[in-house]
N, C-alpha and C positions, 0 to 999 in steps of 0.2 A: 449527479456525479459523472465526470467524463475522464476517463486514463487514453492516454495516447502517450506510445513507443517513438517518442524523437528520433530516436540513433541509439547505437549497439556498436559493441569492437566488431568488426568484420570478420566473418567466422568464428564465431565465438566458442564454438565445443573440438575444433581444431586448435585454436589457442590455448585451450585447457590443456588438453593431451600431448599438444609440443610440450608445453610449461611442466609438466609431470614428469614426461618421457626424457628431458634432458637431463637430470636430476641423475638418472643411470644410464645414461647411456655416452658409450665413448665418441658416435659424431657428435660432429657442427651441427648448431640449432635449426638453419638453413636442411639441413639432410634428412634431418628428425621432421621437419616440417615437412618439406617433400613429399615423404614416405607413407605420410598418415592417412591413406585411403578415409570414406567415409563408412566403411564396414569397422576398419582398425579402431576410428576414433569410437564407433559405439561401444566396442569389446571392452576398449580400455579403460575409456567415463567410469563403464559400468563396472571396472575393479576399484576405481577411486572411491567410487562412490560405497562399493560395501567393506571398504580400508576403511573411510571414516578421513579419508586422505584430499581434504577440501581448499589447500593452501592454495592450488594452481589456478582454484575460482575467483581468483582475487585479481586475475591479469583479467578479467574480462567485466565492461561494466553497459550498464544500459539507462536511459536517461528519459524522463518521462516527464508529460507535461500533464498537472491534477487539476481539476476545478470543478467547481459546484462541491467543495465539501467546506466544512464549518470549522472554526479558528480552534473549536475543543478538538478537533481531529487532527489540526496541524499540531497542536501541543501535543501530545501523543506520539507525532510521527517523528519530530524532531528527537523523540529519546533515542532512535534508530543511529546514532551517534558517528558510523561506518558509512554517512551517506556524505553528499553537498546538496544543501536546498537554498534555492532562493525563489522568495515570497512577497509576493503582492503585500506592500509598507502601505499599513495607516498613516505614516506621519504625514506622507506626502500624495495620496489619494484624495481624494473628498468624498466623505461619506455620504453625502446628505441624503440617497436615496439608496441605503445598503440594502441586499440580499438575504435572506436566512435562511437554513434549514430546518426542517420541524421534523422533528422526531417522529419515528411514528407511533408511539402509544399518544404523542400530544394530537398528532393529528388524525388519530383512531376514535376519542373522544370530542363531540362539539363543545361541550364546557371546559373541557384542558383548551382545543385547540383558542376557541374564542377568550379566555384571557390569558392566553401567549401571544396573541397578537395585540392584545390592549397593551400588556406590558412592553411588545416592540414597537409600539407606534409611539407611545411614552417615550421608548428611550431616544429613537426617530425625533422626534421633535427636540427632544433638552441638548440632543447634538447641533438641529441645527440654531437651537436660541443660542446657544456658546459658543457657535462660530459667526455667525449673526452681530455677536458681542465684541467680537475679533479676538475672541480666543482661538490661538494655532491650533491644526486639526493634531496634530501631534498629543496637543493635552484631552482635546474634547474629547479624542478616539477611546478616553479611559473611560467612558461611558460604554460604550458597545459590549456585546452580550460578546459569548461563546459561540452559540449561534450565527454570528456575520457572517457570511459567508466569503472564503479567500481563495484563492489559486496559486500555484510555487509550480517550480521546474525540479525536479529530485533525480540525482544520478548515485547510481549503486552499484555496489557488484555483484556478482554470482553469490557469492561467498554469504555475503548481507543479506543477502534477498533470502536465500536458504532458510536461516534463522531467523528471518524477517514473518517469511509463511509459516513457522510453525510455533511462533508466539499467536499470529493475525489471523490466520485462517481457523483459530481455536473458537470453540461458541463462544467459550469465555467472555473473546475480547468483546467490544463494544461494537453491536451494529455496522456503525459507519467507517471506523476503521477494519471493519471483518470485509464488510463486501469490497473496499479499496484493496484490502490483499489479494481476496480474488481474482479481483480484474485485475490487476497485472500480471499475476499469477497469468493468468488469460492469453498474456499480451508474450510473455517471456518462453512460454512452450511453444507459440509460434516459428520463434525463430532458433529458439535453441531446445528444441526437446529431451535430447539425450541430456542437458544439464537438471532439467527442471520436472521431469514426467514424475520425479519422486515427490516432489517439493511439495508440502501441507504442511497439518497442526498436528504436532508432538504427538498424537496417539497415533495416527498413521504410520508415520517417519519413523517414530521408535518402538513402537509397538505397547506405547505405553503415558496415562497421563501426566501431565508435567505441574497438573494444578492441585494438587494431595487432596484435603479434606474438601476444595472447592470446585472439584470436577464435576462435570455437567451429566456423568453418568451415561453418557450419549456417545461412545467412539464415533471415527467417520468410520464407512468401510470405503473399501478401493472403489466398487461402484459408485457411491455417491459423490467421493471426489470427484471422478472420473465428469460426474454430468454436472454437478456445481461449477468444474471448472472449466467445464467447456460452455456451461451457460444454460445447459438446458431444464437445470430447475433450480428455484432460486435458493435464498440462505433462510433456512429457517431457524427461529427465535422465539421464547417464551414470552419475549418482550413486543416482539414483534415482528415482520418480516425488512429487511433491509432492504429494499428496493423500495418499501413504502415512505422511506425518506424523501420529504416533498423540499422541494425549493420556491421562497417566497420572494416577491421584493414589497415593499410596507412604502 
């Protein structure tokens, strides 16, 4: 899996804090923007941020380009409903020598991993007998697993992203869309810190779990955010570790 940071509104925690700051304030936007030192915009983030007062995150978005992750994770990602994605089309690809991802409990085991790939070399071939057949890839693609592997370009905003990490960043979620929040996570404190240094899974952020009886038992604390999200140790899982997700081509 690879996340790369396209582009970003241009100052983006200055455009937060005009966007706030104008709301009350009797100058021009132009005057408010001005003014906003990079000491003032930290001060002020940081009252928006413990108001609960997140509207002004909505004028700033960032735009990313995903790949090496699996079609089950694009489904997933598309619930994020607050984004624009566009995605690498089976209809008009040719599959005939697609990519997967293996899970890692499949590829932890040599008897899971070795009939996941009987079962993808199976579906590998009946794609290409039915386009072989001159069936449009359009219908064969209804063979293909969850596992294919795809790439999209996803643009968000501050606002999205927020609620985005503290659904994704949860152990809860799955693997592959956990370490994907991550890494952007990753990518977005780069350039916008003051928006995003808060930014996790619901027990952090709120100081409290968000999954009731299906909680993992496991808060983060600030520390391990802190080294998760800067990279330097990885995400760990009952299931398995997330970075053990291999990519294959069959």
């Amino acid at each position: 899996m690879e996340v790369k940071l396209l582009s970003h509104t241009p100052e983006p925690e200055r455009v937060v804090a005009t966007a706030a700051r104008l709301c009350y304030a009797p100058e021009a936007a132009a005057e408010v923007w001005s003014g906003f030192t990079p000491e003032k915009q930290q001060a002020f983030i940081g009252k928006l941020v413990n108001y609960g007062h997140f509207s002004p995150f909505e004028h700033v978005v960032f735009t990313f380009a995903i790949t090496g992750v699996s079609r089950a994770l694009s489904h997933q990602l598309v619930r994020h409903r607050i984004a624009s994605y566009s995605q690498r089309s089976q209809r008009y690809i040719d599959e005939a020598a697609f990519a997967v991802v293996v899970p890692p409990t499949v590829a932890a085991d040599p008897a899971a991993r070795e009939e996941f790939a009987r079962v993808i070399g199976q579906i590998q071939a009946g794609y290409n007998r039915l386009t072989a057949l001159g069936v449009p890839k359009e219908d064969a693609r209804y063979l293909l697993p969850n596992a294919c592997q795809t790439q999209l370009i996803m643009t968000m905003n501050a606002r999205s992203l927020l609620h985005f990490f503290r659904l994704r960043c949860c152990r809860r979620a799955q693997w592959e869309i956990r370490e994907l929040a991550w890494k952007i996570r990753r990518e977005v404190v780069k350039v916008a810190p003051l928006l995003f240094r808060e930014a996790g899974p619901a027990c952090l952020v709120a100081g409290k779990c968000a999954e009731g009886t299906m909680t993992c038992g496991r808060p983060y604390t600030r520390e391990e955010v802190d080294k998760v999200g800067s990279g330097q140790v990885g995400l760990d899982d009952p299931g398995g570790t997330a970075e053990a997700g291999e990519t294959t081509t069959d």
